[in-house]
N, C-alpha and C positions, 0 to 999 in steps of 0.2 A: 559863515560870518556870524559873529553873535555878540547881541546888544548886552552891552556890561549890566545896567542898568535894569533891564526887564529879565533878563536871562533867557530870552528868547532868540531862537537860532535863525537868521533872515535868508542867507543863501550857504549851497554847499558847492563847493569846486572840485568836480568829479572830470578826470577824463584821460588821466596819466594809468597806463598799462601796470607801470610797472611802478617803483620804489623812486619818492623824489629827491633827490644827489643835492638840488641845492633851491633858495627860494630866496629873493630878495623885492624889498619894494621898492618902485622906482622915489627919485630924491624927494619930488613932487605930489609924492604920497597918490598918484591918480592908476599907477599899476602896479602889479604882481606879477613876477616876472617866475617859473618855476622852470626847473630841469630835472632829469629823470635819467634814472639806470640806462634807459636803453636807446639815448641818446635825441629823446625829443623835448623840444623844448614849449614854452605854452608863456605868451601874455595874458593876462587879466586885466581886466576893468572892473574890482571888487566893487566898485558902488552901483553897478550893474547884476555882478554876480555870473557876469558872461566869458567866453574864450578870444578875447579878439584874434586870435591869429595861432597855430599850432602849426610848428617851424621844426622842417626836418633833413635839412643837411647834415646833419649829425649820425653816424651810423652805428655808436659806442658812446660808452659814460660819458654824460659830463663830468669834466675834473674839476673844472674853474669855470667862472661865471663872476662877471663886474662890471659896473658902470661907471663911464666917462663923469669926470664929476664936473666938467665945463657943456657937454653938449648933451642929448636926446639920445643917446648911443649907448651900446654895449658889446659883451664883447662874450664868447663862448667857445671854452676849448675841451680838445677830446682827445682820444689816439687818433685820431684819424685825420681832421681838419681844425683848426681853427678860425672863428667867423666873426664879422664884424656886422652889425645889425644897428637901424634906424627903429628906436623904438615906438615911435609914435603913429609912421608907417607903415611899421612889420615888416619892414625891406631888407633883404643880406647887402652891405651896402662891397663888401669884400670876403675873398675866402681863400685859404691859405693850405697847403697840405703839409700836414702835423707827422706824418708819417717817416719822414726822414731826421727831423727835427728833433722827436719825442719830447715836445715841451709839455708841461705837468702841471707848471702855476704860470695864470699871466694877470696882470693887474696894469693898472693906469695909473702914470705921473700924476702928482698933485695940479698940473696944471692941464692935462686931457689931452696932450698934441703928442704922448707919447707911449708905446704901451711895451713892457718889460715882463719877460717870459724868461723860465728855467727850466732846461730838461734835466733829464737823468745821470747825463754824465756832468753837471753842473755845471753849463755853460751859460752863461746868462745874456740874452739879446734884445738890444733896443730896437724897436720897431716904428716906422712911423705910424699915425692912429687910422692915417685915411687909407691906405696902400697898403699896409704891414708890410712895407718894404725895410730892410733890416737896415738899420743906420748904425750898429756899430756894435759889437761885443765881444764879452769875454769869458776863457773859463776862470774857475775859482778855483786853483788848485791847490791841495795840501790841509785842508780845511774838514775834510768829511762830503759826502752827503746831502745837498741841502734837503730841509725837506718843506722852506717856505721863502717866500721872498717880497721885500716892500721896500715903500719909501717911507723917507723921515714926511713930516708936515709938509716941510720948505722945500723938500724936491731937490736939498742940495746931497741925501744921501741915500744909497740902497741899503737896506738891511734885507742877509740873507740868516735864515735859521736853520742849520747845519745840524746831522742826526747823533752826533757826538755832543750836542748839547752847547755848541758854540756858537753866538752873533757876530758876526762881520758884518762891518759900514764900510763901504766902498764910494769913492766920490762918483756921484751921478754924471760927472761931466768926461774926466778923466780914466774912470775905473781903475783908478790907482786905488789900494787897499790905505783904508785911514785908523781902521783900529779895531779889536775885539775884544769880547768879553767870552772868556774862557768856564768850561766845567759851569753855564747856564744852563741848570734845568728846561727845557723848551713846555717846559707846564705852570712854570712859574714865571710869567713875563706880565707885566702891562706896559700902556705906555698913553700919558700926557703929550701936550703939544711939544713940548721941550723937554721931557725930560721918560728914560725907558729906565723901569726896573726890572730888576730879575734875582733869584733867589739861585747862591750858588752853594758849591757841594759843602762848605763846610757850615750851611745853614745861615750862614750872615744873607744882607737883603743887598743889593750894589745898585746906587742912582747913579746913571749916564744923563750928562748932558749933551743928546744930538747934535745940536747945534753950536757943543763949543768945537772950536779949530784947535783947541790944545791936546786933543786926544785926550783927553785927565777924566776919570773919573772918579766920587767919590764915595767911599764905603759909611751907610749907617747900619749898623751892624748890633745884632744882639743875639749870639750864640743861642743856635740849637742843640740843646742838651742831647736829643736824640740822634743828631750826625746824620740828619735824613737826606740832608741837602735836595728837599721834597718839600713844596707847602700845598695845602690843597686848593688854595686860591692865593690872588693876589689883587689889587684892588686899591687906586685913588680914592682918597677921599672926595667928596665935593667940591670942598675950598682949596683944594690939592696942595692942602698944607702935611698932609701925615700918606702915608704908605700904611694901606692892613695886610698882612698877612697870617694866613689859619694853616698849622699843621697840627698834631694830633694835640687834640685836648688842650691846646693853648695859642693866644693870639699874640703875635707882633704886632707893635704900635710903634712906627717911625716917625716922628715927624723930620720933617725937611727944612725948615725954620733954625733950629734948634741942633739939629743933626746927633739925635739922642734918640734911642730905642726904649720900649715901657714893653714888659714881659705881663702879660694876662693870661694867668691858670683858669681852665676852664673845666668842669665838669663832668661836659662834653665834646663829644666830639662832630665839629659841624663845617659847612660844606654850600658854596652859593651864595657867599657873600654881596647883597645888592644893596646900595642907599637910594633914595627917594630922590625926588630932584629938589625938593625944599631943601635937604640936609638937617630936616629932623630925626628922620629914621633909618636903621638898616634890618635886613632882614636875612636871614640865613636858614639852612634845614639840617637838621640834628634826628639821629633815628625816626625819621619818614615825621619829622614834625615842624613846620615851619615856624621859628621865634622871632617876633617885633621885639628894634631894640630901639630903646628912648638913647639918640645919643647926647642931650643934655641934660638928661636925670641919671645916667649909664646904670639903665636899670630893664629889665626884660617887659617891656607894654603888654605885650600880648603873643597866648598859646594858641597857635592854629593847629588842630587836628582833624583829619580826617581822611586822606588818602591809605591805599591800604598796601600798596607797595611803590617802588622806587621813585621819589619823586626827583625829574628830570631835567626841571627848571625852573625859578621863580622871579617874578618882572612887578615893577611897582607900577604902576600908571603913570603918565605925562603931570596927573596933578596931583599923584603922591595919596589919592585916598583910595585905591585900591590896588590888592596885589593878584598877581593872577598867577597859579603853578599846575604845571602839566605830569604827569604820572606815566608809571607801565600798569597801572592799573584801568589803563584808558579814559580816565576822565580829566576833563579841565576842568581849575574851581577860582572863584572869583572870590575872594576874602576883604572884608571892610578892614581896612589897620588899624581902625580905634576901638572896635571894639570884639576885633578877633571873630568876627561871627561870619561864616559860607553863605556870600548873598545869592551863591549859584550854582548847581552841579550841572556841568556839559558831558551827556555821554551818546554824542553822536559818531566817533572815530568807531571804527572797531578792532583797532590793534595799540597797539603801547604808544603813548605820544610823546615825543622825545624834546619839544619845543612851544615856546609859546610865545609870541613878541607882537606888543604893539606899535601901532605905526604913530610916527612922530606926532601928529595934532591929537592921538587918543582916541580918535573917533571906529576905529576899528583895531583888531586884533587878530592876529595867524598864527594858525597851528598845524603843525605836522605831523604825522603819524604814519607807524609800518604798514598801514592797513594802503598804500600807495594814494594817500589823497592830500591833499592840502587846502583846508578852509580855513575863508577870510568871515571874519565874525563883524556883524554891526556889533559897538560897544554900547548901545544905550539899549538896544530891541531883544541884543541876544540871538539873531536869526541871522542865518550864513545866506 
């Protein structure tokens, strides 16, 4: 864990064998929840810098790993078993065996009383939260593949994401099929509270309204001269009035408002498109270089250099005046955005760091790394 502020490293979270599969913080910002290749899992108490509990029903990867987003609960799947856990306790509160099953992703209804799983042969099953007793399902057939699966916001729909590159909304109630969006890149998606894009093969951007019952969707569209049907990101604006989209050497600018596309030549070519939460700034990485961009001067703020190979990720702070980016050159570095200068080099991993994200109040930050560890950082001390 380390103080943004001081650059000083407060605690490290050492205790996982093997490589971490997945990490999240709980809603309440009070744990850190990690899982690992070989199938164990570990809460944290990062303002402690302690292990509460290292939980081993698990005999295989974790694949999936979520929290109930109504109760204390989570949830953890494998080949082997899938388990339902009291976080606060550290208690298996249920356990299920995964083995005939073979579910791969499971995730929780928007409202927490139901949890929805998909195996391989693309069957998809609703489960009750407390029992994982199966309350009802279906396969998906004709479709492909899935290779992900959610809800919309409102929980009135499932989206599965199919390895042909296809979305299907299925009614959460019903499982009657409501509509899809065909030849979707599965690398080019975001999605707002109402509304999912995606970038398809002939390079136009397609806004879906979830939540309309018309099936209709509508195209704003501004050809890609390269036929990539490929963008390198995809990306709301803040005011979620425009759609960004970056494929090689130029950006799409959609707005939503207007339903009119703006074509922007670029240079370069760039990668990790993030804005601020004010909606001054965005930031991006162009040849292992990370650029501030004024978005109401639209003009480049500031050059950050300094990494010396692939950088991995880049996160602006909760209050927008620092950005932090993680490398395979093993460092994290903490950059001031007004005046582009490294308030801090972290090189305590000792393998490539693939991640770096802070936790909602700002007050600490996690990073992940091949070296099988994951540290939670104070942001003011700099000390894990």
């Amino acid at each position: 864990i380390w103080n943004i502020m001081t650059g000083k490293q407060t605690y490290l979270l050492n205790g996982h064998k093997q490589g971490i599969s997945h990490a999240m913080f709980s809603h309440d910002d009070t744990n850190i929840i990690s899982a690992s290749t070989d199938g164990e899992i570990r809460i944290w108490d990062y303002r402690r810098a302690i292990c509460l509990e290292s939980l081993h029903e698990h005999s295989d990867k974790i694949e999936s790993l979520a929290y109930n987003p109504k109760r204390e609960e989570f949830l953890s799947l494998s080949n082997d078993n899938i388990c339902i856990w009291n976080q606060r306790k550290q208690e298996l509160i249920c356990r299920a065996d995964n083995s005939q099953s073979h579910y791969i992703k499971a995730t929780y209804s928007p409202d927490g009383r139901n949890i929805m799983c998909v195996s391989y042969d693309n069957y998809i099953g609703l489960h009750d939260c407390n029992t994982f007793d199966l309350i009802s399902g279906f396969t998906a057939k004709g479709y492909g593949n899935i290779v992900d699966i959610t809800f919309s916001t409102d929980g009135r729909y499932i989206l599965s994401k199919h390895k042909n590159n296809r979305i299907v909304f299925w009614d959460s109630k019903s499982f009657k099929y409501v509509k899809s969006i065909r030849e979707c890149s599965t690398n080019n998606l975001c999605c707002s509270k109402n509304l999912l894009a995606c970038g398809l093969d002939n390079g136009s951007i397609s806004l879906l309204n979830i939540v309309d019952d018309t099936s209709e969707y509508s195209l704003v569209t501004d050809e890609n001269p390269y036929r990539l049907g490929y963008y390198d990101f995809m990306t709301f604006t803040p005011d979620m009035q425009n759609v960004i989209a970056g494929t090689w050497k130029q950006i799409h600018m959609c707005n939503l408002v207007t339903k009119t596309s703006k074509k922007i030549p670029l240079s370069l070519n760039i990668r990790n498109l993030v804005y601020s939460n004010d909606g001054r700034l965005s930031a991006f990485v162009s040849n292992e270089k990370i650029l501030v961009w004024n978005m109401q001067e639209r003009c480049v703020a500031n050059t950050m250099i300094g990494h010396t190979e692939y950088i991995t990720s880049i996160k602006f702070s909760p209050d927008s005046n620092n950005i932090i980016s993680s490398s395979w050159d093993r460092t994290v570095r903490i950059w001031n955005v007004n005046t582009g200068e490294c308030v801090k080099i972290l090189k305590a991993h000792k393998g490539p760091i693939y991640s770096a994200s802070y936790s909602n109040d700002g007050k600490y930050f996690i990073t992940s790394s091949d070296d099988n560890t994951l540290r939670i950082w104070n942001s003011k001390t700099y000390k894990t």
